[in-house]
C-alpha positions as CSV (number, residue, x, y, z in Angstrom):
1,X,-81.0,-39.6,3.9
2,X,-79.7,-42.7,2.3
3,X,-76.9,-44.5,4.8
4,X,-74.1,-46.1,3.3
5,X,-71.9,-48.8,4.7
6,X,-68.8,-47.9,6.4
7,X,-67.1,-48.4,2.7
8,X,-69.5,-47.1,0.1
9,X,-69.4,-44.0,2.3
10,X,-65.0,-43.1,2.5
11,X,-65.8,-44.4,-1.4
12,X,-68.3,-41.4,-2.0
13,X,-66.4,-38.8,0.1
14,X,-63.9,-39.3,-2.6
15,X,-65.3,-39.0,-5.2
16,X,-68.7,-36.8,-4.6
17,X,-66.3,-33.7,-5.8
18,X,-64.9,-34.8,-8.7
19,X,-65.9,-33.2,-12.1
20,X,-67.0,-36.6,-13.6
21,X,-69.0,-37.7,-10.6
22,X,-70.7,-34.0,-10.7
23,X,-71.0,-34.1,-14.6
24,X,-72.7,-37.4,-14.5
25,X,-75.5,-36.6,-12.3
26,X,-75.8,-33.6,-14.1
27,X,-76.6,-35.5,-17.3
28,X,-78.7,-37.9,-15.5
29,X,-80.9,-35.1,-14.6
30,X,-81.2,-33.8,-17.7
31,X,-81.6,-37.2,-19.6
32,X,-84.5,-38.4,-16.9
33,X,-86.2,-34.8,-17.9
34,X,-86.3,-35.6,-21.5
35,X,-87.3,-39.0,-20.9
36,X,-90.2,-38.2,-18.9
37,X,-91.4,-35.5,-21.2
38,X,-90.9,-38.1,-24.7
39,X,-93.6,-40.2,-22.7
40,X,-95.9,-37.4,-21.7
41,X,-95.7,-36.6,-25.3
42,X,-96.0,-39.9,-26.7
43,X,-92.9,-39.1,-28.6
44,X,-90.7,-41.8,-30.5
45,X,-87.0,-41.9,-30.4
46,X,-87.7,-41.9,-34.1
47,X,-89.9,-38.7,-33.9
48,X,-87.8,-37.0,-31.7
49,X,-84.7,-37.6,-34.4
50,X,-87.0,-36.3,-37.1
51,X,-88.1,-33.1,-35.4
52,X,-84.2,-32.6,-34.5
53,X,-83.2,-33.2,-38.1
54,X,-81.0,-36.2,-36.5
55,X,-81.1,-39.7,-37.2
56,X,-82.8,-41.7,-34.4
57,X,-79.7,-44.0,-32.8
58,X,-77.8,-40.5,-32.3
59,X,-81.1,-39.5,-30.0
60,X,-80.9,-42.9,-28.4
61,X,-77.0,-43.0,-27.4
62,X,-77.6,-39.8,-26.5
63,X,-80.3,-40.7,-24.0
64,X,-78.7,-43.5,-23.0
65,X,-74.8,-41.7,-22.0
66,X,-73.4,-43.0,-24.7
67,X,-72.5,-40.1,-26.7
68,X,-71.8,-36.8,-25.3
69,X,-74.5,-34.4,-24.9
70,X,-73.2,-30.5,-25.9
71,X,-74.9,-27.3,-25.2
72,X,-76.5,-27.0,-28.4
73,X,-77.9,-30.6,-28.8
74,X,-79.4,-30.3,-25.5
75,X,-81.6,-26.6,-26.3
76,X,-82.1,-28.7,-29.7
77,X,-83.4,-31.7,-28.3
78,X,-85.3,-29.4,-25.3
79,X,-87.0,-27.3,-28.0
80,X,-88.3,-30.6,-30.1
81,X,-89.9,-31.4,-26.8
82,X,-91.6,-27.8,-25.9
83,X,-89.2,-27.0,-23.4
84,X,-86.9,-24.3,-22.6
85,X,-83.6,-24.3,-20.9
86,X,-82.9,-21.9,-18.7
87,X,-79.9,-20.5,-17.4
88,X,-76.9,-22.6,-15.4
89,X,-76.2,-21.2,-12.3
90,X,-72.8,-22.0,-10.5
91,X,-72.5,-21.1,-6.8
92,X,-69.2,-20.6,-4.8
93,X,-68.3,-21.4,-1.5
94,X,-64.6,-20.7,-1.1
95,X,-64.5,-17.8,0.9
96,X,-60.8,-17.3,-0.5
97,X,-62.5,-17.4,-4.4
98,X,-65.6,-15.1,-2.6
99,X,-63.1,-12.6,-1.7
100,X,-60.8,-12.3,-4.5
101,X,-63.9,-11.8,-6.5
102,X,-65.2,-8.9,-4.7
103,X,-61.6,-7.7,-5.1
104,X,-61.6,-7.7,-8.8
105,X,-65.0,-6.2,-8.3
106,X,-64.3,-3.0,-6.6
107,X,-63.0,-0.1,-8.3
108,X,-59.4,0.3,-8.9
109,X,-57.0,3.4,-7.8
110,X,-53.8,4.6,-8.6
111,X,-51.6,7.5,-7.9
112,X,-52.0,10.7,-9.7
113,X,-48.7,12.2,-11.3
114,X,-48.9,16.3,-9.7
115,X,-51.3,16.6,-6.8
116,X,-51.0,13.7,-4.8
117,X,-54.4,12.5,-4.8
118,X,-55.8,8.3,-5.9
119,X,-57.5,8.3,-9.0
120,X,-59.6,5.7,-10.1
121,X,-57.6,3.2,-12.1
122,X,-58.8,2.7,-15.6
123,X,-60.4,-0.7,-16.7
């Protein structure tokens, strides 16, 4: 575990939640992936554009952060290298969120117009 001065810490308590701070180590990830595959490859920037049907400074802002990297680029780029993406997966832990989900989850009743008895609530 990496310690941080007194400062650099209260600075990433504030921040190691926020979208963009998230985000960016996301693409960082990623972009370190495709990196390291282009040189087990011994792939070009300009062969990587080619096989993309994209023009070689859009792979390397891309690489670099300094265009945005969608969805479809990504699988796009991923593919030109032999990889696959596979599936995001986002994980709660708001108990609150946890429990309003099961909520929604569970089936719905309602009163029945006659006999008195719950019937399941359509969806």
């Amino acid at each position: 575990m990496v310690e941080f001065s007194p400062w650099a810490q209260a600075h990433y308590d504030r921040i190691k939640d926020h979208p963009e701070y998230i985000a960016s180590g996301l693409i960082l990830g990623i972009t370190d992936q495709l990196w390291l595959r282009m040189e087990e490859l011994g792939i070009s920037q300009r062969e990587l554009a080619r096989r993309m049907g994209c023009s070689q400074p859009f792979v390397w802002k891309l690489l670099n952060g300094t265009t945005k990297m969608n969805f479809k680029t990504l699988v796009t780029m991923a593919q030109a290298l032999g990889l696959e993406v596979q599936p995001l997966t986002l994980v709660h832990h708001d108990q609150e969120v946890e429990e309003a989900v099961k909520r929604r989850a569970a089936p719905r009743t309602r009163k029945s117009s006659g006999n008195g008895k719950r019937q399941r609530h359509p969806k």
